[in-house]
C-alpha positions in Angstrom: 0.0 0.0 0.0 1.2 3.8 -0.9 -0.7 7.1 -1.4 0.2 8.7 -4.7 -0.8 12.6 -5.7 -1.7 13.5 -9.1 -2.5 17.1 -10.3 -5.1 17.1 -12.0 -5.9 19.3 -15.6 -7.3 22.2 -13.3 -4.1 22.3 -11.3 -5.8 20.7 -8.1 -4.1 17.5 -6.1 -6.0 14.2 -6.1 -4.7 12.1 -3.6 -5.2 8.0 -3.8 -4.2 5.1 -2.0 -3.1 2.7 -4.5 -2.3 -1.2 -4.3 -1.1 -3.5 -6.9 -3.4 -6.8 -7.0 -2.5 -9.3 -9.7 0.6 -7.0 -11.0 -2.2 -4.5 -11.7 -2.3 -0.7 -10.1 -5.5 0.0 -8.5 -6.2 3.5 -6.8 -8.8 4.4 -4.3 -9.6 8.2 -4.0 -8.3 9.2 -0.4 -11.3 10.5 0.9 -13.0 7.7 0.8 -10.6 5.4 2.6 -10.6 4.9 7.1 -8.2 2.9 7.5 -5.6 0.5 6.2 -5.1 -2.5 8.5 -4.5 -6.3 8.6 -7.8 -8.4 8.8 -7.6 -10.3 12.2 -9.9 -13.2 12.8 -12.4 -13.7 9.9 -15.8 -15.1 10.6 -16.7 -17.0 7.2 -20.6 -16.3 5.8 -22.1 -19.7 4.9 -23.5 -19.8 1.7 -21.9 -16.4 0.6 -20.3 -16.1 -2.6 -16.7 -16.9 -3.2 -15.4 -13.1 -3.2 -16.7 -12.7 0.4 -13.8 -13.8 2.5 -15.6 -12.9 5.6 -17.2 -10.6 8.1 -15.0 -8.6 11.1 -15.3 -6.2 13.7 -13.7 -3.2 13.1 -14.0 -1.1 16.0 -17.2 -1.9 17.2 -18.4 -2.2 13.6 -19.5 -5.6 11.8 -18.0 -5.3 7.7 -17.6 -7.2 4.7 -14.5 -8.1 3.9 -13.8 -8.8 -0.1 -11.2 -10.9 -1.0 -10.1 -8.4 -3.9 -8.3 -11.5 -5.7 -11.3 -13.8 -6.1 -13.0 -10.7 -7.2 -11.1 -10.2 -10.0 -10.8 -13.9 -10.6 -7.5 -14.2 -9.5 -5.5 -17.0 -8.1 -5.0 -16.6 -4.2 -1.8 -14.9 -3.4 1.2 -17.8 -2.6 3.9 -14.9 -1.4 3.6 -15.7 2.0 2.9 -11.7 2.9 0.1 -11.2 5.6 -3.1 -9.7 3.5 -3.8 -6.1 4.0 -7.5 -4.6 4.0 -8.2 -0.9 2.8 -11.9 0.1 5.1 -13.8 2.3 2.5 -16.9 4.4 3.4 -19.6 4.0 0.8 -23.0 5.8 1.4 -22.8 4.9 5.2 -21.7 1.2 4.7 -18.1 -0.1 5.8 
């Protein structure tokens, strides 16, 4: 995980917190990000689908955690690095 800052035509900074899944960039505007953390103890969703890695509580707060990977359709990660998790704020949901 890094931020990056690109100026924009109009001359104004947009900051993003960027990741590379599969060898591939992907950004997330700043603002919308509340943390950047390592999942700790998972509770798997029976039934759910298989980009649903689980749900956690995050300070008091139940959320979703995607498994970005399986998302994309991706091969799980065989590195041996500890996943990291990126808590986004969308219309009120974690």
């Amino acid at each position: 995980m890094s931020s990056s800052k690109i100026e924009t035509t109009d001359g104004a900074v947009a900051e993003y917190v960027t990741a590379v899944i599969g060898g591939q960039l992907f950004g997330l505007p700043i603002s919308r990000v509340q943390d950047v953390f390592m999942p700790e103890r998972l509770t798997r969703v029976p039934l759910s689908s298989v980009e649903i890695a689980g749900v956690l509580n995050l300070r008091g707060r139940i959320v979703t955690v995607i498994d970005m990977r399986a998302r994309l359709g991706l091969a799980r990660a065989d590195d041996g690095k500890p996943p990291m998790a990126v808590g986004v704020d969308l219309r009120g949901e974690s």
